[in-house]
N, C-alpha and C positions, 0 to 999 in steps of 0.2 A: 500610660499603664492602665490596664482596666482591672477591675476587682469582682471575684466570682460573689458576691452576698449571698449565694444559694447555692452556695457550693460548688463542686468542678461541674455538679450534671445542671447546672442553673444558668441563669442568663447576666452576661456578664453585665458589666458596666464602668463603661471607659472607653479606650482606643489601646487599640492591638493594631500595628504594622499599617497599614492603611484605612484599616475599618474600626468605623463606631459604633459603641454599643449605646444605647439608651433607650427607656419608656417612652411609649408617646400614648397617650389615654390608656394605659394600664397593659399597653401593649409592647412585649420586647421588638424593639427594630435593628437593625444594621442598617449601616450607608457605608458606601465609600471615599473615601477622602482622597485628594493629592492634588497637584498642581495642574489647571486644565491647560490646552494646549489653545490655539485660536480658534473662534467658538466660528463655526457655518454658517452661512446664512439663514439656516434653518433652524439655528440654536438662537442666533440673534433676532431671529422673528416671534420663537416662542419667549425668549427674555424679554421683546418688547408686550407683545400682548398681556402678561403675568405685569408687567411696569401699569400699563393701558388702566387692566380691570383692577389690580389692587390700588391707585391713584383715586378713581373714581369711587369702590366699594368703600376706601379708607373714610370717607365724610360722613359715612351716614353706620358706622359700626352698632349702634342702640337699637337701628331699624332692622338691619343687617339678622340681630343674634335672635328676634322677636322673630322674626319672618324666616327664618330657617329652623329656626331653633327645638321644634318638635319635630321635624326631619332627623337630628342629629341624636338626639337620644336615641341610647342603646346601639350606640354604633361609636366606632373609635376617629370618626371625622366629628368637628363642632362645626358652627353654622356658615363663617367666614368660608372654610373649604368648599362648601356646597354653593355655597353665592358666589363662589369665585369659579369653581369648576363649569358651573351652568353660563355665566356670562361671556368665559372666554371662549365656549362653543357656540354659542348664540346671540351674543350680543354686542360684534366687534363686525365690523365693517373694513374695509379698505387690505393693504395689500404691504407688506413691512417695506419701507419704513413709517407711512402715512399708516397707522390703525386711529380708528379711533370707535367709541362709544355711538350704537345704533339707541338711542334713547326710547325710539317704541318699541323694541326689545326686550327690554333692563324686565325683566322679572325681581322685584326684593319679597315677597314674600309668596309661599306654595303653601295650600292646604285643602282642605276639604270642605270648609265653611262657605256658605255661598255669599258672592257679594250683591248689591245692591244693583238696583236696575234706575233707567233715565239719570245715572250720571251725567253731570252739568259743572262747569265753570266757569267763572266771570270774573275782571279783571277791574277794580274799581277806584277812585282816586287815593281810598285807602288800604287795597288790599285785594285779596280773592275770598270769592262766596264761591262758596262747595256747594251742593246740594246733590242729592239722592232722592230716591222714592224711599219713605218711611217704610212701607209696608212689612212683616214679618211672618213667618210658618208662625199658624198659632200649634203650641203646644212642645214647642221648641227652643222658647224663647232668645229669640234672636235679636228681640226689640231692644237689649240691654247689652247686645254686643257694642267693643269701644269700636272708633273713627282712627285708623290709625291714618298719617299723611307726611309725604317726604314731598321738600323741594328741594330742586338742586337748581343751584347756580352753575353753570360752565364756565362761565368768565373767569370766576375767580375758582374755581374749584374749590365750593362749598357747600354746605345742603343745612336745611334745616326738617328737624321731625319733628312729628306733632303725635305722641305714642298713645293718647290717648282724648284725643280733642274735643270727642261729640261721643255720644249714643244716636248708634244704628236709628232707633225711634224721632231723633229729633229734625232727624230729614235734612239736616242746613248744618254749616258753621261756617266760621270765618277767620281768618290770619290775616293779619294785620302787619304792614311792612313800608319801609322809608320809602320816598318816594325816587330814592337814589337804585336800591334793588327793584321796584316795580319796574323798570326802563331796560332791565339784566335780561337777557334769554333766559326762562326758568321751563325746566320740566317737572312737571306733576306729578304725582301718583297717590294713589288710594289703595285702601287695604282693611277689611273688617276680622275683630279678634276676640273670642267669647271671652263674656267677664270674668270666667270661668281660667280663662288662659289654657284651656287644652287642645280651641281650635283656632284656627287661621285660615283666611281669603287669601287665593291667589293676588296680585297685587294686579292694579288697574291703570292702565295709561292716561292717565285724562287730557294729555297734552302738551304741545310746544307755548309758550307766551311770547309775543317780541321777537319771533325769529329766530335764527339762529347767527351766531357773530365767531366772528376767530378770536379763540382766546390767546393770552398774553404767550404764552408756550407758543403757539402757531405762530402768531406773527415773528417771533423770536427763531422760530424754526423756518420758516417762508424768508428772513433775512440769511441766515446761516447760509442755505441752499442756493438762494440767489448768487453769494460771496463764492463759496467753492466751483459754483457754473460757471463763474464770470471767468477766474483763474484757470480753470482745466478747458475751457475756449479757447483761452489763447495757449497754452500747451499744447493739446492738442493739434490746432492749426500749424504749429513750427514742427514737430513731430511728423503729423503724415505728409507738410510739405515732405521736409527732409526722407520721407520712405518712399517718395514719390521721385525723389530725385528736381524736385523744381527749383532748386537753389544750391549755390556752389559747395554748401559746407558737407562734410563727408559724413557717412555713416557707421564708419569704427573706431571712432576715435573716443576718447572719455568722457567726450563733452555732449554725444551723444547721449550712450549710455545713460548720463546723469540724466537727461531730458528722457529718455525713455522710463527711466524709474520713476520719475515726474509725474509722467502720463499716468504711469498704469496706477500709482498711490493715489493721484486725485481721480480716477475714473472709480478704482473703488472705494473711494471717501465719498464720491456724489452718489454712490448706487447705494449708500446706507446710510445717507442724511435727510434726516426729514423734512419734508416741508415743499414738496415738489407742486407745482401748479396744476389742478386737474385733479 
């Protein structure tokens, strides 16, 4: 049941027959409701990608609302939408069921502030040294903008920020880390943000560390794929014997049949399971 609060010429709120009514940032919506049907493979590609970048965006949400977050003022989207809309256009790789995250892609923060120049990183027995060139617009003061910094771990699907680490002027800093995560594939990024907090730096790739490794999910998914191959192999092979007629047993009988349904469940079980070689 939805309820008029603004009368019959107002915006409802609730559910009427299949449609919902509700606010979403001070704005009336509708959607429609009801039981979907089997989603396409073109619904299950856009479900994975939205899986993909919210998995990923989800570690780093502090960084996320900092680095969008003057974007989203004065509009009825907040900053997650915008860092999630731009990554899944730009920042996803491969082809469904294999997507994954193009890490010199990943834009986390857009703005207007300029960033620093001779960007630098080093990998040391206790940590990473950042460096920049201090330099700043005199009359701008820029010298006092903060250091913002994301790393993310893929292994485990984690990231750490650093929202405010350094001032722009001090050229350097450093994060300090086990020497269990120094050994992790990390991707870097940099980002500068007036003291002020009305500007923001595009965000900055500084780099891979370590390579890149299959995380727990992949390998987990590279197992799955191998399993379902192995089984729809030998189905397969008894099937188009049998369509081929290279062996005695017949093709209309129910014992077919059940082997044909066989086929065709695992042929589209393997065309939408992750984890394919290549």
């Amino acid at each position: 049941m939805a309820k008029a609060l603004n009368g019959p010429q107002g915006h409802f709120n609730g559910k009427i027959g299949k449609l919902v009514f509700y606010m979403l940032n001070g704005v009336p919506v509708v959607r429609l409701i009801g039981r979907p049907g089997k989603p396409s493979k073109a619904q299950l590609a856009n479900h994975s990608t939205m899986s993909v970048t919210s998995r990923f965006l989800g570690t780093m949400k502090d960084f996320i609302k900092l680095g969008y977050g003057l974007q989203a003022k004065g509009t009825t989207r907040n900053a997650h939408n915008l860092a999630t809309s731009y990554h899944k256009k730009h920042a996803l790789i491969g082809e469904y069921p294999n997507i994954k995250i193009d890490y010199s892609k990943v834009v986390l923060s857009e703005g207007t502030l300029s960033v620093a120049e001779d960007l630098k990183i080093v990998k040391t027995e206790a940590g990473l040294e950042i460096s920049w060139n201090p330099d700043f617009q005199q009359g701008k003061r820029n010298y006092d903008d903060s250091v913002m910094i994301m790393v993310h771990f893929p292994e485990s699907n984690t990231s750490r920020d650093y929202l405010n680490i350094a001032r722009r002027s001090e050229g350097k800093c450093f994060l300090g880390f086990m020497e269990q995560q120094l050994e992790q594939q990390m991707e870097v990024y940099i980002a500068f943000r007036s003291a002020d907090g009305e500007q923001i730096s595009d965000s900055v790739y500084l780099g891979n560390l370590n390579g890149q490794k299959p995380t727990k999910e992949e390998l987990h998914n590279q197992y799955k794929y191998e399993s379902v191959k192995e089984r729809f192999d030998r189905v397969a092979k008894m099937y188009l014997d049998q369509c081929k007629g290279t062996n005695s047993e017949p093709t209309n009988n129910k014992a077919f049949r059940h082997l044909q349904k066989e086929y065709e469940v695992l042929k589209e079980k393997l065309d939408r399971t992750p984890g394919k070689p290549g």
